[in-house]
C-alpha positions in Angstrom: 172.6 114.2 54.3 171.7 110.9 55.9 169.2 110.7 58.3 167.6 114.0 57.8 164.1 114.5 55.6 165.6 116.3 52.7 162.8 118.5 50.5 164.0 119.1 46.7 162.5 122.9 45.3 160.5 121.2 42.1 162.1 124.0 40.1 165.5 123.7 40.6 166.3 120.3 41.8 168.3 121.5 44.5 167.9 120.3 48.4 166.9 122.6 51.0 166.0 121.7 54.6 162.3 121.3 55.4 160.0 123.7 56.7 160.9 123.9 60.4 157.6 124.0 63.1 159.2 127.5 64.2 158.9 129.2 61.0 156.7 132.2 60.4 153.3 131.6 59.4 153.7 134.6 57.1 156.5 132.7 55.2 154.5 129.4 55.1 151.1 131.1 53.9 153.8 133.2 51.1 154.9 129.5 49.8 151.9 128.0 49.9 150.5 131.0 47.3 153.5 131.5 45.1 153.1 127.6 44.5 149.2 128.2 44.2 149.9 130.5 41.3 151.5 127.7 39.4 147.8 126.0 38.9 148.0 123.0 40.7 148.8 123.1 44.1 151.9 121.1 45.1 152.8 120.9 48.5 155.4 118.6 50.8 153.4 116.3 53.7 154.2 114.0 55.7 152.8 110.7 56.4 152.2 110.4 60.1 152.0 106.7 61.0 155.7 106.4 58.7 157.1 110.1 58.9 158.0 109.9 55.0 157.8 112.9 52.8 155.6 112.6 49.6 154.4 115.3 47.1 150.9 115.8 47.9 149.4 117.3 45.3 145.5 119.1 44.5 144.1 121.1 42.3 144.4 124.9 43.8 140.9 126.4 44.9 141.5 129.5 42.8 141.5 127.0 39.7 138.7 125.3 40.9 136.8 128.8 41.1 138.1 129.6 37.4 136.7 126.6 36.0 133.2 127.3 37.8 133.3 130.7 36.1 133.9 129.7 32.6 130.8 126.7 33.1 128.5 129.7 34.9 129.5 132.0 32.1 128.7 129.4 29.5 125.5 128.5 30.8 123.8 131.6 31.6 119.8 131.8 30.5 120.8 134.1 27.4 122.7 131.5 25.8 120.4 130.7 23.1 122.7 128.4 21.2 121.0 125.0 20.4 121.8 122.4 23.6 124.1 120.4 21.0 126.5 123.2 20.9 126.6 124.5 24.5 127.3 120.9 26.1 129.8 119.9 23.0 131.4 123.1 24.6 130.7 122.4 28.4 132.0 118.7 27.6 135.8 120.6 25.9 135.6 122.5 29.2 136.2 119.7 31.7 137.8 117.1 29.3 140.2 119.9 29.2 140.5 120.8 32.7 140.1 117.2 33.9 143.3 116.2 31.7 145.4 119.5 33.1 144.3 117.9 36.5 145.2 114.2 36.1 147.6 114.2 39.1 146.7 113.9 42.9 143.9 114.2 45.2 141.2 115.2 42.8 138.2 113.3 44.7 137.0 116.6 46.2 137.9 119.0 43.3 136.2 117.0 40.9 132.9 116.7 43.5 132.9 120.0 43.7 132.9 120.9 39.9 130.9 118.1 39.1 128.0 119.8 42.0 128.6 122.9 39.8 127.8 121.4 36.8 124.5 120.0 37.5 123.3 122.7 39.0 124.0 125.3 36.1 123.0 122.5 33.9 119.7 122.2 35.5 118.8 126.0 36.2 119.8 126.2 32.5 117.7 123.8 31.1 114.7 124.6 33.5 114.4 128.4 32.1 115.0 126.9 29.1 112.1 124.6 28.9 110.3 127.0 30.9 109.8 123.7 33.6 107.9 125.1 37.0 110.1 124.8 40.3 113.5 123.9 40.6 113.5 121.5 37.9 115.0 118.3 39.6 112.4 115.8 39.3 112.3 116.9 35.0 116.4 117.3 35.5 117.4 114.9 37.3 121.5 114.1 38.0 121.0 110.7 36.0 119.2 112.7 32.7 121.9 115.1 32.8 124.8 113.1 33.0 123.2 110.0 31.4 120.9 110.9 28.5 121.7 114.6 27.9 125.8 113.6 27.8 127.2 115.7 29.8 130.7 114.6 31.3 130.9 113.7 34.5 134.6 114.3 36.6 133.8 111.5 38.9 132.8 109.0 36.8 135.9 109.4 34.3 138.6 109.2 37.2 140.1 105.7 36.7 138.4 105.3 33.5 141.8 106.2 31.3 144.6 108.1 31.2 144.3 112.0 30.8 146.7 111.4 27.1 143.8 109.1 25.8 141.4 111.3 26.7 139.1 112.1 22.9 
């Protein structure tokens, strides 16, 4: 097959011919969600300035959303465990997803938990302390990720490798 882009299907191993620009819509949105399912979403692109295939790969935004769930569920105002608990638990929550979702274009997943975060943090923390407004000035992003200890996705990318993760 030289000469011609040649895709592999991750689960077999076996070549098939890329997607052509005349195929369906309804069969490109159908593989784009079966792979979506998997968890991370895994997807052939193409460079355009060299026209070489690469594995681009992002966390799906249906993870993304489950991951903001389990921090919203954990940080709702009847949590009444003591603040050492809930962000040792918040912290096992993104080490964990953080390390699932080591590979690929995280930038804008890990922005967009990281938002999520601080601002459950923050309304969390304000009802907690009773603190008038919307709290930012007590609750700033710097006391939350800096004194209060909370991890922070954008600030660990590059740091070390998702294995050596404590």
């Amino acid at each position: 097959m030289r000469g011609k882009a040649v895709q592999f299907h991750e689960a077999s191993r076996t070549p098939r011919p890329p997607l052509s620009k005349g195929g369906s819509a309804r069969s490109r949105a159908l593989l784009v969600a079966a792979i979506a399912l998997l968890g991370p979403l895994a997807a052939h692109a193409q460079d355009d300035p060299g026209g070489r295939w690469y594995l681009g790969a992002s966390p799906s935004k249906q993870s993304v959303q489950r991951v903001k769930a389990k921090i919203s569920e954990l940080l709702v105002p009847g949590n009444k465990g003591a603040w050492d608990e809930v962000r040792a638990r918040l912290n096992r929550i993104l080490r964990g997803w953080s390390a699932y979702f080591a590979y690929g274009a995280l930038a804008s997943a890990y922005e967009a938990v990281d938002r999520h975060v601080y601002d459950r943090a923050r309304n969390f923390l304000r009802q907690r302390h009773k603190a008038h407004g919307r709290g930012v000035d007590r609750f700033s992003r710097e006391h939350i990720y800096g004194e209060l200890a909370v991890r922070c996705l954008r600030r660990e990318r590059g740091r070390s490798s998702p294995w050596a993760l404590q």
